[in-house]
N, C-alpha and C positions, 0 to 999 in steps of 0.2 A: 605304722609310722610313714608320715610321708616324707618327698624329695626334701621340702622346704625345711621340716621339723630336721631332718639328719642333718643338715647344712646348718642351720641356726646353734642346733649345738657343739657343733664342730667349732665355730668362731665363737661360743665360749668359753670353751675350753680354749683359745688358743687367746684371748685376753688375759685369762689369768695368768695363762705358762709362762705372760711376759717376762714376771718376776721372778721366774725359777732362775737358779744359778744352771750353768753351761754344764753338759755331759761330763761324767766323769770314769770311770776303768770300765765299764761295761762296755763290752760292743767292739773293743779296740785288739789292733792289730798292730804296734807298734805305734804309731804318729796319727795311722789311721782309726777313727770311729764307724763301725760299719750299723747303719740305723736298722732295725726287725722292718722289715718289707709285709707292705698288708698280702699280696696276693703270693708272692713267691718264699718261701719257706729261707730264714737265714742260715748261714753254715756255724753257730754258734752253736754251743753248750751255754746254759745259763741259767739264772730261777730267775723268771719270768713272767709276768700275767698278761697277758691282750683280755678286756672285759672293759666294753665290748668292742667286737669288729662288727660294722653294720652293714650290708649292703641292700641295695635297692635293684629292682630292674625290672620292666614290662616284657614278658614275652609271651610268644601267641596263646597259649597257654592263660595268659594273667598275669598279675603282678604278684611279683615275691619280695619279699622280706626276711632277711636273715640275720641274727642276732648270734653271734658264735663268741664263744668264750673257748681262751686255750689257756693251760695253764705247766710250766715248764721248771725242772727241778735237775742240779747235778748231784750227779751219784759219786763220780767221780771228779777227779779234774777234767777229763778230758770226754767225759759218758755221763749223760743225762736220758733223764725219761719228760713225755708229756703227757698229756689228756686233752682231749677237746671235741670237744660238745656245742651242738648248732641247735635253735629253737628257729625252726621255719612256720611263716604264715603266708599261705598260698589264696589270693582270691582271684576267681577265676569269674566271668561273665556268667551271668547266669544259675550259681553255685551259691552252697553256701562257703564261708571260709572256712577254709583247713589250716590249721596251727597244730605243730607238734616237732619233736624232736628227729633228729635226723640220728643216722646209727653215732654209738660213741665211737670213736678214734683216739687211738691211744699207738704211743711209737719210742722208737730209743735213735740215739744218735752220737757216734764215736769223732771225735775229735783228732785226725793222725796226721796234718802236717798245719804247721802255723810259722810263718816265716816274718820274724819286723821287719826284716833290711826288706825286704820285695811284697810287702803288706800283703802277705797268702794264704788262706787257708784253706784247707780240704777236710772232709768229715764224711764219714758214711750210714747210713741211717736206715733203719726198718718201720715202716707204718702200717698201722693196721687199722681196719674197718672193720668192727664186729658186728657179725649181721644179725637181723632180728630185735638190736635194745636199740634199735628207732620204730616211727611210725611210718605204718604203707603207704598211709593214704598224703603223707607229703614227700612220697618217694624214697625212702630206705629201704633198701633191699635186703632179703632174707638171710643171702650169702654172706660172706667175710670177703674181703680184698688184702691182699698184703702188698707193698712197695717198698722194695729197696730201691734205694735211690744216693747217687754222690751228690753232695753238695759241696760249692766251692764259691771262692771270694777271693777278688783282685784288685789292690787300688794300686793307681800309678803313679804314686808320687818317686817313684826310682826312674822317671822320665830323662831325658839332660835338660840344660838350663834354657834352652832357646826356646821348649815348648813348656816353659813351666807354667803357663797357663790349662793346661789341659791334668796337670798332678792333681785337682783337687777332683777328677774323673774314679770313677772305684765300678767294678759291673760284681754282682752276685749271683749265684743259677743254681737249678735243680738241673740232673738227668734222670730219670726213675723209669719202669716199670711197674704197671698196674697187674697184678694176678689175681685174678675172679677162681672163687674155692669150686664153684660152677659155671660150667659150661653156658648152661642155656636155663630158659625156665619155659613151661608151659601153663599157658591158662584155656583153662577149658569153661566153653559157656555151653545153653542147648542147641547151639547150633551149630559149634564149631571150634576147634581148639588154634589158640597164637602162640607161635614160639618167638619169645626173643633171644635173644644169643646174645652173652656177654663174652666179647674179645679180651686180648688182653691188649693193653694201653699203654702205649708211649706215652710218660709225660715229663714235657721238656721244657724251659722257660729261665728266663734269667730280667734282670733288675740291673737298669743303668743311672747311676747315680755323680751327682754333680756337688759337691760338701764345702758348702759357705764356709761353716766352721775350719774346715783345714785352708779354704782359701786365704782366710784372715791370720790365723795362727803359724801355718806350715809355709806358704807361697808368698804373700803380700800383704797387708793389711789393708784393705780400701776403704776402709772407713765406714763400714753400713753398721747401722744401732739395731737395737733389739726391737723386736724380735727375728728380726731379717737375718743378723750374724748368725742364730742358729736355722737358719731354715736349711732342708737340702730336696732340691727338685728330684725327681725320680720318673722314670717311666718304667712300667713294667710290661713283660709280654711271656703271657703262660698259655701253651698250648698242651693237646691231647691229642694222639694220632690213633687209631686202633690200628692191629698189625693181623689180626687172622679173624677168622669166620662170618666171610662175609662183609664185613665192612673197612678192612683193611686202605691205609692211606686217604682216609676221612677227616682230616684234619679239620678241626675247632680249635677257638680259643680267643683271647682278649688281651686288648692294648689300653694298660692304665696308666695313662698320663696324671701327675698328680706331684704333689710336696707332703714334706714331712718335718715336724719342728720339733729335734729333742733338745729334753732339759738332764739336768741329771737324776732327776728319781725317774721321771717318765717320758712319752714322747706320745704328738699326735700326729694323724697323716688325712688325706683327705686325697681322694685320686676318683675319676674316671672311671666305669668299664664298658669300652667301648667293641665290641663284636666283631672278629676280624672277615667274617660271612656268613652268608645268609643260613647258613647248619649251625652257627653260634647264635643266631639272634639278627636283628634287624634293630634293636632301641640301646641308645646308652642308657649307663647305670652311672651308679655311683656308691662307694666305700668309705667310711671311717672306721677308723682306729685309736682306742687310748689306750695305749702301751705302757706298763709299770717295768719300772725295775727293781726287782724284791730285791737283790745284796745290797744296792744300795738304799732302797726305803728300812730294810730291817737287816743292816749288815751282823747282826746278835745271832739271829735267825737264819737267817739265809746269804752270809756272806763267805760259807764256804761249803764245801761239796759235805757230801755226808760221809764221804769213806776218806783217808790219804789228806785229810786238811788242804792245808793250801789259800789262797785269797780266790 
């Protein structure tokens, strides 16, 4: 897939969405709707589908192509599980193409503080990397990785009234750690064996969002038509620090500027990923997403947890 092709059908999908009716209980936080961010993980529970996330990017390496499907279910009210599986196609100068899967990841996530009056939530979460059920040759690694990580979400619309232009502001973030089940790995050739070391990894990032929809609804109405009333701009910045062996305070990672337009079954986004140094990369990319919202497409199905009911 190229730059162009992922862009062409990003706009249209986002012709038809004209028609869709405006968001509805998914996503919210009292007044506020907090939209699934492509790069940064949201602090929701929910049934869910991303199919697909696409990204694009040249790096010295080659060009990649990523094609990831996630798929998210509540157990309970307040506890859900996911799954999510990546098909990578790496061409590299000179090579032939390597396509294949990346390890499966699969993860749970507790839902323990959710505030309307101050639009807050907090949730804590466990992810896994099971090593081995990808392929080598597009970089899966043999090991497992696990991350806990807090996730949190803050809109501002509890501002006072002299800066109620800035309530339809909301930020979302991860804090995690990375923990590799191994150390190190060696490869041996006939001439000489390479050890790499896997540290374990800060990963920290957060998502600053702008939400037309609460501008019009919650703040002021100014009058913009569709499909602009739902649009909401976003930046994201997800980084990676490693903390020991070697490579400690190495910081990577990426700034994606981009929009995102939900409807109420679904929503699309389209963002940037731009390299914040030359250890991340030197070329922009770019990401889409078409985001389902299962309670609400099959609210029969999947409009309540599986354990404890509920909405």
């Amino acid at each position: 897939m190229t730059l162009r092709t992922l862009l062409a059908g990003c706009a249209c999908i986002l012709v038809l969405a004209v028609s869709v009716r405006p968001a509805s209980a998914h996503g919210f936080v009292g007044k506020r709707f907090f939209p699934a961010t492509l790069v940064i993980d949201d602090p929701f529970v929910a049934d869910e589908l991303s199919l697909p996330t696409v990204s694009y990017i040249k790096t010295p390496d080659g060009k990649e192509t990523d094609f990831e499907f996630e798929f998210s279910k509540r157990i309970t009210a307040n506890f859900g599980v996911s799954v999510n599986e990546t098909l990578i196609r790496l061409i590299a100068p000179g090579q032939t193409p390597r396509t294949g899967f990346g390890n499966l990841e699969m993860g749970g996530k507790y839902q323990f503080i959710l505030s309307e009056v101050h639009e807050t939530i907090l949730s804590l979460g466990l992810d896994a990397e099971i090593g081995g059920t990808g392929r080598k040759a597009v970089g899966a690694d043999s090991f497992s990785t696990f991350t806990p990580a807090l996730f949190y979400g803050k809109g501002f619309g509890d501002l006072p009234e002299p800066v109620s232009f800035l309530r339809p502001l909301a930020v979302t973030g991860v804090l995690g750690v990375a923990l590799p089940t191994k150390a190190k790995s060696v490869t041996v050739t006939d001439d000489d064996s390479e050890i790499e070391r896997h540290p374990h990894v800060l990963q920290w990032g957060f998502a600053i969002e702008y939400s037309i929809p609460y501008l019009q609804s919650v703040v002021k109405d100014v009058g913009l038509p569709a499909p602009f009333n739902r649009m909401i701009p976003v930046i994201e910045l997800s980084f990676q620090t490693p903390l020991d062996r070697g490579q400690g305070g190495k910081t990577t990672g990426t700034v994606n500027p981009g929009i995102i337009w939900a409807g109420q079954f679904f929503q699309i986004g389209l963002e940037a990923i731009i390299p914040i140094n030359d250890r991340s990369g030197k070329n922009v990319g770019v990401i889409g997403q078409l985001h389902f919202f299962l309670d609400d497409l099959f609210p029969k199905i999947f409009g309540r947890p599986l354990f404890g009911g509920g909405a």
